[in-house]
N, CA and C atoms of all chains as a GROMACS GRO file, in nm:
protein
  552
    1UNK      N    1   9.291  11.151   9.719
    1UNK     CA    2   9.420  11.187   9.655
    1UNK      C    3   9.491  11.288   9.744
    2UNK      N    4   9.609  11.294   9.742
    2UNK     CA    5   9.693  11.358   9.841
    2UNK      C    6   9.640  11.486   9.798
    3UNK      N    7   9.662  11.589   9.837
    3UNK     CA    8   9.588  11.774   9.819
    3UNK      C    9   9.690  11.802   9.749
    4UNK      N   10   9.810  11.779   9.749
    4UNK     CA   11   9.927  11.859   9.714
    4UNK      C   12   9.989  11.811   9.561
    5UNK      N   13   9.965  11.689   9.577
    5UNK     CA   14   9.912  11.637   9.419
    5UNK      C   15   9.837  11.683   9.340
    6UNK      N   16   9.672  11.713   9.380
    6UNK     CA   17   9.606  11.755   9.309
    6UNK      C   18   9.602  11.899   9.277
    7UNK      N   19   9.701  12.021   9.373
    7UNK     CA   20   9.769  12.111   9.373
    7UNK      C   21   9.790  12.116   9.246
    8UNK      N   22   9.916  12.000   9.254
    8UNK     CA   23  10.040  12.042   9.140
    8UNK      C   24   9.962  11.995   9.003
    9UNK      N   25   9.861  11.971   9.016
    9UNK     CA   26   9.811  11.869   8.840
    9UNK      C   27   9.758  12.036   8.778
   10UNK      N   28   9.729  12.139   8.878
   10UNK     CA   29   9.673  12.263   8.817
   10UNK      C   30   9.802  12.359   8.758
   11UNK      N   31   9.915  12.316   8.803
   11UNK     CA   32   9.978  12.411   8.706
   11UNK      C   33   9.999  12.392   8.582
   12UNK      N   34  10.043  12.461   8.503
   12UNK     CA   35  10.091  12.384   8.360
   12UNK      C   36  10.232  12.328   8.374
   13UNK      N   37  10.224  12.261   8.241
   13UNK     CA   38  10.307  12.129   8.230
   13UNK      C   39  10.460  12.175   8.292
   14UNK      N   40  10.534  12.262   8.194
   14UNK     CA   41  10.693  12.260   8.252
   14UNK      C   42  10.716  12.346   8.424
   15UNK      N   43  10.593  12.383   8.450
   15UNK     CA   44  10.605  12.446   8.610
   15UNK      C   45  10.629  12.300   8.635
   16UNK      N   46  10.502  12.201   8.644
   16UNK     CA   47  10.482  12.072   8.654
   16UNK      C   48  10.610  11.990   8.701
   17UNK      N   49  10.726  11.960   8.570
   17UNK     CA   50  10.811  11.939   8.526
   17UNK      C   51  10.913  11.984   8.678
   18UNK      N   52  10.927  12.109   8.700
   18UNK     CA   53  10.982  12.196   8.777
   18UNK      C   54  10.978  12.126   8.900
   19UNK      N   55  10.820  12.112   8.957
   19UNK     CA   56  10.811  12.091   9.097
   19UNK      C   57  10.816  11.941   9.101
   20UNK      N   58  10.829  11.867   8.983
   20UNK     CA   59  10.833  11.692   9.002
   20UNK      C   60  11.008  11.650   9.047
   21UNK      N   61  11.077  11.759   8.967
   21UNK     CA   62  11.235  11.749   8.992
   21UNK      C   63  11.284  11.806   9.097
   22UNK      N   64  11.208  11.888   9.181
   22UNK     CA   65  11.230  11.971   9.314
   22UNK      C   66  11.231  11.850   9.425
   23UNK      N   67  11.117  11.743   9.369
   23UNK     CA   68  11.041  11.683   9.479
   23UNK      C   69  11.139  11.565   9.477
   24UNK      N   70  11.206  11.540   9.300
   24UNK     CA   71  11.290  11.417   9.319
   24UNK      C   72  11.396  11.475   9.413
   25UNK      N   73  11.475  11.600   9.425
   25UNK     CA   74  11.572  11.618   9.453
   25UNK      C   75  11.560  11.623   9.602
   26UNK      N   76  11.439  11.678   9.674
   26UNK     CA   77  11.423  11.670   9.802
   26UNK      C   78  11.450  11.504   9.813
   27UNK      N   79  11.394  11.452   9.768
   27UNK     CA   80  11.374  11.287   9.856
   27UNK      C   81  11.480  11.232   9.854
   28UNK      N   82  11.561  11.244   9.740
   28UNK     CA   83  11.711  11.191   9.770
   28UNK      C   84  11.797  11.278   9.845
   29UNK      N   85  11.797  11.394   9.896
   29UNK     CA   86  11.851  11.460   9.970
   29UNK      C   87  11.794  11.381  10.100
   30UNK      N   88  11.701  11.341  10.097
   30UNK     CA   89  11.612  11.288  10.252
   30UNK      C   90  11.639  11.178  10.313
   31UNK      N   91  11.678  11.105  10.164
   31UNK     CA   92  11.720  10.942  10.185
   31UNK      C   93  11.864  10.932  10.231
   32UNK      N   94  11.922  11.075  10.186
   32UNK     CA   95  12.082  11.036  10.260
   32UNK      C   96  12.137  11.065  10.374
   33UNK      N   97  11.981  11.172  10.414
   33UNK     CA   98  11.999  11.247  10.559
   33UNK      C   99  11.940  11.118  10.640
   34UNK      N  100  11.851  11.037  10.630
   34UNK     CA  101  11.814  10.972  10.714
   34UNK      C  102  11.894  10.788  10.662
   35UNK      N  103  11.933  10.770  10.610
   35UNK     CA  104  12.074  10.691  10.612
   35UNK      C  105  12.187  10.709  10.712
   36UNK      N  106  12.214  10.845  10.721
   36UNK     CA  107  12.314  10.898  10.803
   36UNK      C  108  12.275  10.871  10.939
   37UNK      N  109  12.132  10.924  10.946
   37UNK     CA  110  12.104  10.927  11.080
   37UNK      C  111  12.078  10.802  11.132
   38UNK      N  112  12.087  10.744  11.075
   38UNK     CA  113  12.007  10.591  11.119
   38UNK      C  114  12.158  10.539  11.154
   39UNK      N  115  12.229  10.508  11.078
   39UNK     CA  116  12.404  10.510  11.101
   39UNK      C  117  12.402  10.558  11.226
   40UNK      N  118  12.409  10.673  11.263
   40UNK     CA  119  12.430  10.715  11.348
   40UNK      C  120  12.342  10.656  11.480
   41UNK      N  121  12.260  10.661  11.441
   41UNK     CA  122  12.159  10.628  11.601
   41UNK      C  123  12.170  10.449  11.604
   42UNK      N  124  12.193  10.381  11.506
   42UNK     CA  125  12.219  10.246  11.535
   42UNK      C  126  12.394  10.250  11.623
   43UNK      N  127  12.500  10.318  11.570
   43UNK     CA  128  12.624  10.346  11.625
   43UNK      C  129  12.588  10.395  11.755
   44UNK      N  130  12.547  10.473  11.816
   44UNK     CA  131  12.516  10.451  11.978
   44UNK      C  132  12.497  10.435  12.060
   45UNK      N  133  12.320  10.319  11.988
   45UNK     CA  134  12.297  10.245  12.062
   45UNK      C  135  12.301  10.141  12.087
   46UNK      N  136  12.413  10.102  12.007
   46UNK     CA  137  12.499   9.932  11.972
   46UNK      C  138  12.609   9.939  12.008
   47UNK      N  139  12.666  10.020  12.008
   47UNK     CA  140  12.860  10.030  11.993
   47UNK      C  141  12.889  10.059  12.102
   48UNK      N  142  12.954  10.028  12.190
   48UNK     CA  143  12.990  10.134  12.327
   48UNK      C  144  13.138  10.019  12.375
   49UNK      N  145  13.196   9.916  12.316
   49UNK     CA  146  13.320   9.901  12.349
   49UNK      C  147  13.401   9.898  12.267
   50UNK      N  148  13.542   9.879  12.286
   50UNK     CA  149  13.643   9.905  12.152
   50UNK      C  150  13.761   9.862  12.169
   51UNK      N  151  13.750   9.695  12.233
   51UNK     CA  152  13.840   9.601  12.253
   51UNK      C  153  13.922   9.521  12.137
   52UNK      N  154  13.836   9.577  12.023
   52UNK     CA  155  13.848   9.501  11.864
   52UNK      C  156  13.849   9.608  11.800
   53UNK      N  157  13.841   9.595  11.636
   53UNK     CA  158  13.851   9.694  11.517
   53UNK      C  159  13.726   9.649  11.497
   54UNK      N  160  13.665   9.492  11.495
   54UNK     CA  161  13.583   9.441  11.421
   54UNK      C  162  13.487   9.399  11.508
   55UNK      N  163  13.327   9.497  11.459
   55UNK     CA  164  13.181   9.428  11.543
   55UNK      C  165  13.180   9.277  11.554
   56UNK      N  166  13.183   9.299  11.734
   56UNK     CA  167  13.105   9.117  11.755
   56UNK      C  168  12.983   9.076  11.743
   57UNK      N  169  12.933   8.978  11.732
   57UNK     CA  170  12.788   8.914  11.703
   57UNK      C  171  12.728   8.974  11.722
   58UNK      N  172  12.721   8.986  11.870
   58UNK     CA  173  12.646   9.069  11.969
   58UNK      C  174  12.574   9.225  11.915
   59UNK      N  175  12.685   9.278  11.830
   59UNK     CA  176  12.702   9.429  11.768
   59UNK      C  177  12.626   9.437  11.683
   60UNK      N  178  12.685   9.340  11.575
   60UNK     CA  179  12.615   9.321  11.455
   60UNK      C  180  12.474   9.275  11.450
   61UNK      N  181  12.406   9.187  11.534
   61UNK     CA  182  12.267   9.172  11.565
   61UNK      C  183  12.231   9.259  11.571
   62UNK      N  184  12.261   9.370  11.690
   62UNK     CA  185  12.224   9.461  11.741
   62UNK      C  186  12.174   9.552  11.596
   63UNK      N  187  12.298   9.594  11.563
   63UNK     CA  188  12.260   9.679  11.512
   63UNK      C  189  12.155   9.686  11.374
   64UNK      N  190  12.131   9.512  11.278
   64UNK     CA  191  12.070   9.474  11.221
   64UNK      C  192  11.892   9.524  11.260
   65UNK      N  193  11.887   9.457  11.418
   65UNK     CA  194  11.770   9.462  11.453
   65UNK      C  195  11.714   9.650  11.456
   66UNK      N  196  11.866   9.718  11.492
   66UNK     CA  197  11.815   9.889  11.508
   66UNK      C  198  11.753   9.921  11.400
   67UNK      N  199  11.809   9.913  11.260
   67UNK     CA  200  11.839   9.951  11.137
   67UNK      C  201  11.692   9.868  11.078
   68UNK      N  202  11.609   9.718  11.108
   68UNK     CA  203  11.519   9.683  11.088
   68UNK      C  204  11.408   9.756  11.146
   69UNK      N  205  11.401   9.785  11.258
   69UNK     CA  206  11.302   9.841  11.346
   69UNK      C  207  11.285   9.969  11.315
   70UNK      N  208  11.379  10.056  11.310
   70UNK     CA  209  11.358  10.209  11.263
   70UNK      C  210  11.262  10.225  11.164
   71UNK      N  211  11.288  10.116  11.069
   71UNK     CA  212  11.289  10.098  10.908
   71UNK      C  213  11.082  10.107  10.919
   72UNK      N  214  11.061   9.977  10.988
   72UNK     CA  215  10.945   9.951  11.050
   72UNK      C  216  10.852  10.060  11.120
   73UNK      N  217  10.904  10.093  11.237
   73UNK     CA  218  10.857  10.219  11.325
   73UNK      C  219  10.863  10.365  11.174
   74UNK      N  220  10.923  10.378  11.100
   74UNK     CA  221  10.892  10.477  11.002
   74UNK      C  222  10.802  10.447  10.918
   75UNK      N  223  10.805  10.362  10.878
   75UNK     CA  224  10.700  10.279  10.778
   75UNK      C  225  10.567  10.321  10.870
   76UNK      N  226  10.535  10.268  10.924
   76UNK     CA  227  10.361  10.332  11.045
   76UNK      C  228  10.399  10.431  11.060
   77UNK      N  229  10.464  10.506  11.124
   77UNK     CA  230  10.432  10.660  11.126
   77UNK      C  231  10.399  10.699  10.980
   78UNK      N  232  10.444  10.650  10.868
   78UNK     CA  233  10.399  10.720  10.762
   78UNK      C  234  10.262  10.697  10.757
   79UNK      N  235  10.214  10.614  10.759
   79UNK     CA  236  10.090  10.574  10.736
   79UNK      C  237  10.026  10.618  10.808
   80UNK      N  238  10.059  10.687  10.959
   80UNK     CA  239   9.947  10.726  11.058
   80UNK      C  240   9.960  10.870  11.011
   81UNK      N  241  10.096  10.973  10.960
   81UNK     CA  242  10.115  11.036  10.926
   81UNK      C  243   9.971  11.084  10.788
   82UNK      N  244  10.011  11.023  10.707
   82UNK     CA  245   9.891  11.029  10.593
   82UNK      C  246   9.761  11.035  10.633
   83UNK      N  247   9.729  10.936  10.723
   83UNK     CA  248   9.515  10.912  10.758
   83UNK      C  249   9.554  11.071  10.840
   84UNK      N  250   9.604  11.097  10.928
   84UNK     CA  251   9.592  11.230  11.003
   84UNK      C  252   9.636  11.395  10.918
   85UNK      N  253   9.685  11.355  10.790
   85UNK     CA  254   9.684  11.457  10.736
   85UNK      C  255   9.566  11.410  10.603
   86UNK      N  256   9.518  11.326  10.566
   86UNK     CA  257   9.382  11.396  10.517
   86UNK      C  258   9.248  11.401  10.553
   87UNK      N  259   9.283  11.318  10.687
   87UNK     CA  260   9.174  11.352  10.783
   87UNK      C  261   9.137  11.518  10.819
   88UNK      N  262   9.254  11.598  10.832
   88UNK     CA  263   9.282  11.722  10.884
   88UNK      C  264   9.245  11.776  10.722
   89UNK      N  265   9.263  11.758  10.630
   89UNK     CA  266   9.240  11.832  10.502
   89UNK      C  267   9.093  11.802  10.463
   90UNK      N  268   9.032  11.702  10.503
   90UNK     CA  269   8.886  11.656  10.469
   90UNK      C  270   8.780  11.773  10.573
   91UNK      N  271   8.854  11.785  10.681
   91UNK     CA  272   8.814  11.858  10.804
   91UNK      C  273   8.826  11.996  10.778
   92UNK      N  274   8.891  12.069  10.716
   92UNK     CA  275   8.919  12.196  10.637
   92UNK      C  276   8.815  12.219  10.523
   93UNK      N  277   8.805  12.111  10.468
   93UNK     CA  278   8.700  12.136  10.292
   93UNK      C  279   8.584  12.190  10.364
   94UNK      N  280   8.536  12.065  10.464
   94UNK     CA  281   8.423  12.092  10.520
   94UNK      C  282   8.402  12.209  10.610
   95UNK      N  283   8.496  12.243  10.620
   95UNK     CA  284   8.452  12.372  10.751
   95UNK      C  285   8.449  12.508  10.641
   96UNK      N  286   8.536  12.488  10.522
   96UNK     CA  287   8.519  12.567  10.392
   96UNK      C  288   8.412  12.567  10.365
   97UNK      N  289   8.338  12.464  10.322
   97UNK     CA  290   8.179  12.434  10.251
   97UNK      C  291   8.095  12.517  10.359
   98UNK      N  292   8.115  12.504  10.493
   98UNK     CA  293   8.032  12.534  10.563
   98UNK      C  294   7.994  12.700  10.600
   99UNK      N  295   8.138  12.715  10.544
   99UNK     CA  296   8.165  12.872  10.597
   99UNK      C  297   8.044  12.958  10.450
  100UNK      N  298   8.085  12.867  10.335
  100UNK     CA  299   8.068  12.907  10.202
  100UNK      C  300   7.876  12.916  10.213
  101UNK      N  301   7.857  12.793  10.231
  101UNK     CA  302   7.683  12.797  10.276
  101UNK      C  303   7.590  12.887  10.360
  102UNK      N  304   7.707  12.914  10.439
  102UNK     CA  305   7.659  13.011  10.543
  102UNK      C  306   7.612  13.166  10.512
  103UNK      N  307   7.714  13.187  10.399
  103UNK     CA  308   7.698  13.333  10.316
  103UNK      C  309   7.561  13.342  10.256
  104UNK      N  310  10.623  13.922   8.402
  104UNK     CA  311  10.569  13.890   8.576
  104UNK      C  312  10.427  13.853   8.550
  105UNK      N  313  10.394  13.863   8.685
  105UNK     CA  314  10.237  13.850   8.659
  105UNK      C  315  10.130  13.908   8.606
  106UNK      N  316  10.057  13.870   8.568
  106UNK     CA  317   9.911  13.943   8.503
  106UNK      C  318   9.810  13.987   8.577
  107UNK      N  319   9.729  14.090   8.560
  107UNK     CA  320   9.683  14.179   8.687
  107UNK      C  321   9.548  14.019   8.674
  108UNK      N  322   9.520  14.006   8.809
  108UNK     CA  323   9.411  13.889   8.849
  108UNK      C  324   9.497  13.755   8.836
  109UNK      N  325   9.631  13.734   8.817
  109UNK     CA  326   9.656  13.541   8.818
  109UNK      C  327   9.803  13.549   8.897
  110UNK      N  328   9.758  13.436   8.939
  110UNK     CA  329   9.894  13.434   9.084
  110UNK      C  330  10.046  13.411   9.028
  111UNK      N  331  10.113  13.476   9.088
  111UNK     CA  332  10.244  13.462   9.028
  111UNK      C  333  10.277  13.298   8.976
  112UNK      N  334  10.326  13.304   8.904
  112UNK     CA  335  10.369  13.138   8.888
  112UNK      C  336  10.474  13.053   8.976
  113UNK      N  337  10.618  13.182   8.937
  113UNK     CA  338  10.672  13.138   9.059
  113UNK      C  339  10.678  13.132   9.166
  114UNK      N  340  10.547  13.242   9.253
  114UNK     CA  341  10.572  13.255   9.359
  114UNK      C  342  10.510  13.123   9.399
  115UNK      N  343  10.398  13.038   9.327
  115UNK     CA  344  10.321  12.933   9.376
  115UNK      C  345  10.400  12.825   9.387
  116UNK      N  346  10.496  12.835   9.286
  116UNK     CA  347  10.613  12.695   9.318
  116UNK      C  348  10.647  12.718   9.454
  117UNK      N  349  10.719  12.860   9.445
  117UNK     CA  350  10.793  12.849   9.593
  117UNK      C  351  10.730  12.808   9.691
  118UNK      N  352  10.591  12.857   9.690
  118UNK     CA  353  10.531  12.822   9.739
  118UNK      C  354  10.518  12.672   9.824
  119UNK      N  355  10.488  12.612   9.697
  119UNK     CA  356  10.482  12.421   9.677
  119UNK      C  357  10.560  12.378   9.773
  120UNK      N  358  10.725  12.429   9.728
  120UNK     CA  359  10.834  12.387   9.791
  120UNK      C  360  10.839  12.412   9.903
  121UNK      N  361  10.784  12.518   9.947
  121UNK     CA  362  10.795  12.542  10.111
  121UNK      C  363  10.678  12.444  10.194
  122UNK      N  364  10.588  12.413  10.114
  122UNK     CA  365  10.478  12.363  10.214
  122UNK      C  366  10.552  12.171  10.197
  123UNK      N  367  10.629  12.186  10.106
  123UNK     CA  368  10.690  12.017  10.107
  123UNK      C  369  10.737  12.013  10.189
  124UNK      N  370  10.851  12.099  10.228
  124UNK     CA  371  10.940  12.151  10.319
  124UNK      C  372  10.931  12.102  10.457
  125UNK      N  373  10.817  12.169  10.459
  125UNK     CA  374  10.757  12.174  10.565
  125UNK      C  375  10.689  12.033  10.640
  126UNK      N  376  10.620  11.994  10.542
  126UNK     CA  377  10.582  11.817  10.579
  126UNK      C  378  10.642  11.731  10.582
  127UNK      N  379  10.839  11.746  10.508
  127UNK     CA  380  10.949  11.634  10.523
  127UNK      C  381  10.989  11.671  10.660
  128UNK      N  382  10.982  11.780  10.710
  128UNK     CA  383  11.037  11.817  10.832
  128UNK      C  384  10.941  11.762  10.974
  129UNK      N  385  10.788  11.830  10.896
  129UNK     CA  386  10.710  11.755  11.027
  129UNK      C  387  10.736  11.615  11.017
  130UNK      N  388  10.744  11.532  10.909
  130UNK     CA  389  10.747  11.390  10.890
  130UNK      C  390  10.850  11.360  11.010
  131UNK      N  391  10.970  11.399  10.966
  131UNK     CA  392  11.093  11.359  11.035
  131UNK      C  393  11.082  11.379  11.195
  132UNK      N  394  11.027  11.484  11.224
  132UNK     CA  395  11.039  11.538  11.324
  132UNK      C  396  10.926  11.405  11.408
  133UNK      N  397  10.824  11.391  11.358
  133UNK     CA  398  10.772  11.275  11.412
  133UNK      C  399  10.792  11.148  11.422
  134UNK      N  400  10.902  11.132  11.310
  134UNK     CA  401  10.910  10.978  11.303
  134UNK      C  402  11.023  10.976  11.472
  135UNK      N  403  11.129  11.103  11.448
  135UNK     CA  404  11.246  11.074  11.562
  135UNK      C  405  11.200  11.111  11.706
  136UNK      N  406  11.111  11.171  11.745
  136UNK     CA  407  11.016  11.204  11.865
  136UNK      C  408  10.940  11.084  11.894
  137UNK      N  409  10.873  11.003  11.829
  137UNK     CA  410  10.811  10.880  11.879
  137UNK      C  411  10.906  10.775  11.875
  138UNK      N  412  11.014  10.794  11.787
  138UNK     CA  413  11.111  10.654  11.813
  138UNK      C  414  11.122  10.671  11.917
  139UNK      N  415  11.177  10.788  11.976
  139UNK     CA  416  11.236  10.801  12.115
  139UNK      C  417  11.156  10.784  12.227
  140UNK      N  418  10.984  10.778  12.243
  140UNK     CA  419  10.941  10.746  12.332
  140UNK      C  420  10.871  10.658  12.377
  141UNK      N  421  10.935  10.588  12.205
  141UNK     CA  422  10.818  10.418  12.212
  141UNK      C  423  10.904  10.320  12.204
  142UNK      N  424  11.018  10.308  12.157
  142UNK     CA  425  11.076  10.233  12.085
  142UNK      C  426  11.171  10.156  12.237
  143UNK      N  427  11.174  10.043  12.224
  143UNK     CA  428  11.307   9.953  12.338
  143UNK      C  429  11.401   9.963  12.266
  144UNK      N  430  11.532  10.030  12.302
  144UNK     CA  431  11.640  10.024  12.226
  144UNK      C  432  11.709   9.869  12.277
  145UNK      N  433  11.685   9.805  12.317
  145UNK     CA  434  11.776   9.706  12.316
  145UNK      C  435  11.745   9.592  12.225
  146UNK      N  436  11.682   9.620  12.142
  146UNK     CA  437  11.695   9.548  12.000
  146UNK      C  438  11.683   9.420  12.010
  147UNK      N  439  11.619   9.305  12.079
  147UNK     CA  440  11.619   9.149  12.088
  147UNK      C  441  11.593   9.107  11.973
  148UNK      N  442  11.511   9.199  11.844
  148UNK     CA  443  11.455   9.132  11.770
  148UNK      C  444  11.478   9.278  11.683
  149UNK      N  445  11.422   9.229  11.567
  149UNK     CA  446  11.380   9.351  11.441
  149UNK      C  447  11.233   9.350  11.425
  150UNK      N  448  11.172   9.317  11.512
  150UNK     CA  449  11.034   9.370  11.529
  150UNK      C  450  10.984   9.441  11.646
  151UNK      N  451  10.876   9.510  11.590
  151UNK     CA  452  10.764   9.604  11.652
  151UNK      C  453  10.676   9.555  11.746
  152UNK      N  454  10.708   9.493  11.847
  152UNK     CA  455  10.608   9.477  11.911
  152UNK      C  456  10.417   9.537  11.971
  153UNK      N  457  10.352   9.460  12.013
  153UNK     CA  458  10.233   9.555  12.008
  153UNK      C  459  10.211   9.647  12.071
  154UNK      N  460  10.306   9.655  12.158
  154UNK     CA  461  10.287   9.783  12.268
  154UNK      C  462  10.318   9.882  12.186
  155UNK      N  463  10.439   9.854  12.116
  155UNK     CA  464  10.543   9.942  12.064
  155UNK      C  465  10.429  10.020  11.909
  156UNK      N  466  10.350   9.922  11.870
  156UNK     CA  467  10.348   9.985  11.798
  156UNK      C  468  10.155  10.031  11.787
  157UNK      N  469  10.125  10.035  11.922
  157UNK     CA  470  10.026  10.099  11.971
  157UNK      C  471  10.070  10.268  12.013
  158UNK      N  472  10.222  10.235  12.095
  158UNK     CA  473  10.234  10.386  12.131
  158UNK      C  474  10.297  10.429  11.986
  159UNK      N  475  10.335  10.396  11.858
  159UNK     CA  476  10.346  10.504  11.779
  159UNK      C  477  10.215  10.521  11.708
  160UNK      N  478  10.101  10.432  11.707
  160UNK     CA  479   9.956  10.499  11.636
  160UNK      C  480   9.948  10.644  11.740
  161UNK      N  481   9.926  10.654  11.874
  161UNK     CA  482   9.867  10.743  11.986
  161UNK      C  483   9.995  10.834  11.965
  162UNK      N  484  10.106  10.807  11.974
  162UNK     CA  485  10.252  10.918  11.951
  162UNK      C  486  10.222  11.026  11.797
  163UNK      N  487  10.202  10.945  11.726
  163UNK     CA  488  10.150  10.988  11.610
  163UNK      C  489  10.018  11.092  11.619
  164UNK      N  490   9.945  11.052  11.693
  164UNK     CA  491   9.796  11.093  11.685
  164UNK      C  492   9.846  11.231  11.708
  165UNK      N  493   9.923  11.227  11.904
  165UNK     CA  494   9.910  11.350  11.976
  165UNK      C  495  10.016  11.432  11.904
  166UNK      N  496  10.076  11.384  11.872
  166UNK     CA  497  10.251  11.507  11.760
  166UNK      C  498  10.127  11.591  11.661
  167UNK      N  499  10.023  11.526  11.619
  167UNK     CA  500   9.964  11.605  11.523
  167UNK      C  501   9.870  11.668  11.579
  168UNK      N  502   9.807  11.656  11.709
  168UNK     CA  503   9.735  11.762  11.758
  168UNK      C  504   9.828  11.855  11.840
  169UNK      N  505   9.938  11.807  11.858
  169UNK     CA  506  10.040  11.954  11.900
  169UNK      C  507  10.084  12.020  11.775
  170UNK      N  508  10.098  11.970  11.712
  170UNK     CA  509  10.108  12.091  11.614
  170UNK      C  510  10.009  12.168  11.574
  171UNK      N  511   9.890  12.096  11.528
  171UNK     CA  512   9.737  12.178  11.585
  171UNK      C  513   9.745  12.306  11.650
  172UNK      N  514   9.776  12.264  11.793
  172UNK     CA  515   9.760  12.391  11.895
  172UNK      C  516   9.868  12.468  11.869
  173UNK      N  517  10.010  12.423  11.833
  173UNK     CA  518  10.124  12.563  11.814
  173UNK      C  519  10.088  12.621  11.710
  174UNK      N  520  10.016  12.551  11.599
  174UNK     CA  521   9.953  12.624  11.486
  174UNK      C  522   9.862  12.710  11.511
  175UNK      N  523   9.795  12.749  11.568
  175UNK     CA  524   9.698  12.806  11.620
  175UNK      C  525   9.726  12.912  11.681
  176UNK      N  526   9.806  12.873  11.829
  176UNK     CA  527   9.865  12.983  11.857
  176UNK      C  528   9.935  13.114  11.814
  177UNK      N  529  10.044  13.049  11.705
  177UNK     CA  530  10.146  13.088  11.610
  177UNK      C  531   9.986  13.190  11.512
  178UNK      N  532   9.940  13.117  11.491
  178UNK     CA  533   9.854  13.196  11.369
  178UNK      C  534   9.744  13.294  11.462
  179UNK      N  535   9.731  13.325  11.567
  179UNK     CA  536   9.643  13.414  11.605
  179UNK      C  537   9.732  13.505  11.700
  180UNK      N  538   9.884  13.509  11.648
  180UNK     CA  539   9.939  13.626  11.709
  180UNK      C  540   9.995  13.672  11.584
  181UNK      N  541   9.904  13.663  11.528
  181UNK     CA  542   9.934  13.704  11.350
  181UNK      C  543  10.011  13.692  11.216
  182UNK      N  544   9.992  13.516  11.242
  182UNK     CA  545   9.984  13.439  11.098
  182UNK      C  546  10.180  13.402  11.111
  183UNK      N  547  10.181  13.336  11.031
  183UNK     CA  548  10.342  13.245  10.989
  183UNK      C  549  10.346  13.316  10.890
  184UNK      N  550  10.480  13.370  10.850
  184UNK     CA  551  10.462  13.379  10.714
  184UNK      C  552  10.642  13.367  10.670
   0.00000   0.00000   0.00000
């Protein structure tokens, strides 16, 4: 189970309450920052003439495939993100236990 | 406020919030550091190829043992706070 989960199950309920609406409000704050940015980083590395008002094929592929791939390439980092952070927290308990035994 | 022996309440939220904080930021900070050194921007396709997505397992790996070592550093010239 994530640590920070099992964190938050120890406070009581309306703290609880508190940090579940903190966490909604971060992620939609997160989802619009990285909307933007993705906008953005698909716009520069697709767009670079301005012979028209309106994206050609060419553009619009382009930028489909940016906006797919990011999407993708974030998706695995999350996941490598996660095994390496409770790998690193499993690696902490134990060096805890060890320290604790040692006494 | 608090009771002599139990941790502030709010200070542990703030707490919470800062260490979230902190992991949307490392998140981000990793996802846009390995796009940038794995990724072909010229887009032929909307997929990940295997190279591509070998160097973000290893991009991934090493972003988290650098933070490791700045953590370390940072904390033995006396602690983050």
């Amino acid at each position: 189970m994530d640590p920070n989960l099992a964190a938050m199950q120890n406070l009581p309920g309306d703290q609880q309450q508190q940090l579940m609406q903190a966490i909604e409000q971060m992620q939609v704050r997160d989802s619009l920052r990285m909307y933007n940015s993705l906008v953005e980083r698909c716009f520069r590395d697709c767009v670079s003439e301005f012979r028209s008002k309106d994206l050609n094929a060419g553009e619009e592929k382009c930028v489909q495939s940016c906006a797919t791939k990011f999407m993708k390439h974030s998706a695995r980092v999350g996941i490598r993100f996660g095994e390496l952070s409770s790998e690193a927290e499993s690696q902490m308990q134990a060096m805890m236990q060890q320290q604790q035994a040692g006494k | 406020m608090a009771q002599a022996g139990q941790p502030d309440p709010a200070a542990a939220i703030e707490m919470a919030k800062q260490e979230m904080d902190y992991r949307v930021n490392l998140f981000n900070a990793m996802v846009s550091s390995c796009y940038e050194k794995c990724i072909d921007k010229r887009y032929k396709d909307g997929e990940l190829s295997v190279g591509e997505n070998s160097c973000i397992d290893r991009c991934s790996s090493k972003y988290w043992q650098v933070t490791g070592i700045v953590g370390q550093m940072l904390g033995a010239q006396g602690g983050m706070q």
